[in-house]
C-alpha positions as CSV (number, residue, x, y, z in Angstrom):
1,X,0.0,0.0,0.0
2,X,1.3,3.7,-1.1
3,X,1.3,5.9,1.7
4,X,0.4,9.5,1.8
5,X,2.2,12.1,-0.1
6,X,3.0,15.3,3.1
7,X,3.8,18.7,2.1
8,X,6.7,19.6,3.9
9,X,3.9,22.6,5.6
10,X,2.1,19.5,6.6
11,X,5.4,18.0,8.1
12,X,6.5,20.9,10.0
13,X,3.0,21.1,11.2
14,X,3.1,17.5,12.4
15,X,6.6,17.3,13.8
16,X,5.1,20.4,16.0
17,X,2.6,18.3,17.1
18,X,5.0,15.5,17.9
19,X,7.0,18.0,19.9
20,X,4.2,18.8,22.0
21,X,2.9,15.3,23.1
22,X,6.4,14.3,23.9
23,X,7.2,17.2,26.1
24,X,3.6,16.2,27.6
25,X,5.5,12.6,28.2
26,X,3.8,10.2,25.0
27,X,6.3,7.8,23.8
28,X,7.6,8.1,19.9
29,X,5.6,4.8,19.2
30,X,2.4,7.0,20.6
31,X,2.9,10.0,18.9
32,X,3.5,8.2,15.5
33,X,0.4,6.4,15.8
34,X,-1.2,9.7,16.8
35,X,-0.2,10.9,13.5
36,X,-0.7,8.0,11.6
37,X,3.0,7.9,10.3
38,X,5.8,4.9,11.0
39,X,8.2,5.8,13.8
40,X,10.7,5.4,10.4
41,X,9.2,8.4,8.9
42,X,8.9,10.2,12.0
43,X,12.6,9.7,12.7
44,X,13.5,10.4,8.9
45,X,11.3,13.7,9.0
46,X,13.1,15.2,12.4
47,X,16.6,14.9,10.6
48,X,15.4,16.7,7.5
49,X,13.4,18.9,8.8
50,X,13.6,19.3,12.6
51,X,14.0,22.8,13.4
52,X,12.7,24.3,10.2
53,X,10.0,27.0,9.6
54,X,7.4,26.2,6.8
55,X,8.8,28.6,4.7
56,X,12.3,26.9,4.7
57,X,10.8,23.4,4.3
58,X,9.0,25.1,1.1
59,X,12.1,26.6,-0.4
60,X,14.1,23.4,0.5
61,X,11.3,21.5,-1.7
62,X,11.6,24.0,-4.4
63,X,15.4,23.7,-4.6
64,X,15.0,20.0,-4.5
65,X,12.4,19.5,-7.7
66,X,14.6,22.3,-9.6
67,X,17.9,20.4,-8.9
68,X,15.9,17.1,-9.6
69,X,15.0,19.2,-13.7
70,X,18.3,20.3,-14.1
71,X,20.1,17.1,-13.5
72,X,17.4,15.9,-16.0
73,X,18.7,18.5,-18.7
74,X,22.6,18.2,-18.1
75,X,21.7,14.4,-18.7
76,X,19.8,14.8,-21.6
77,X,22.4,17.0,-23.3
78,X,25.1,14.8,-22.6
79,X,23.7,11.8,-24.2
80,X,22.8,14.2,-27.0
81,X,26.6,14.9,-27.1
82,X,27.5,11.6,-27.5
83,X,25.3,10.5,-29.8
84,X,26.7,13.4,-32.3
85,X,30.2,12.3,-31.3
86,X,29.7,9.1,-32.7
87,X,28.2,10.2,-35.8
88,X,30.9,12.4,-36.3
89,X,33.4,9.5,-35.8
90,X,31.5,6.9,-38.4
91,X,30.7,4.7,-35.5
92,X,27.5,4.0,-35.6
């Protein structure tokens, strides 16, 4: 089963929420059930965005899918490259 796509507002949200019932003495295995996450995700969404504002975890996202398209290109153009290097050369 696919689990739910977060925004990272979402996330920031719910890690606030986590903060809160642990300070009020829940264990992690409570407050992920709470949330209806995996103690996995819970622990994977602390170290990438514990101590983040919304607005960072947004940018962050942004930076990601742009980095994610332009890694696309340069990949794109490099097998473009190479395919016009070997037609050049006569290997085809």
């Amino acid at each position: 089963m696919k689990g739910k796509k977060h925004k990272p507002e979402q996330i920031i949200k719910k890690l606030r929420e986590a903060d809160a019932m642990l300070a009020a003495g829940k264990t992690i295995g409570q407050v992920a059930q709470t949330l209806e996450i995996s103690e996995q995700t819970f622990h994977r969404w602390r170290n990438q965005y514990g101590g983040m504002k919304a607005e960072e975890a947004k940018r962050l996202k942004e930076l990601e899918d742009e980095n994610k398209r332009l890694k696309k290109l340069v990949a794109d153009l490099t097998l473009d490259k190479d395919i016009l290097k070997e037609a050049l050369e006569g290997n085809y």
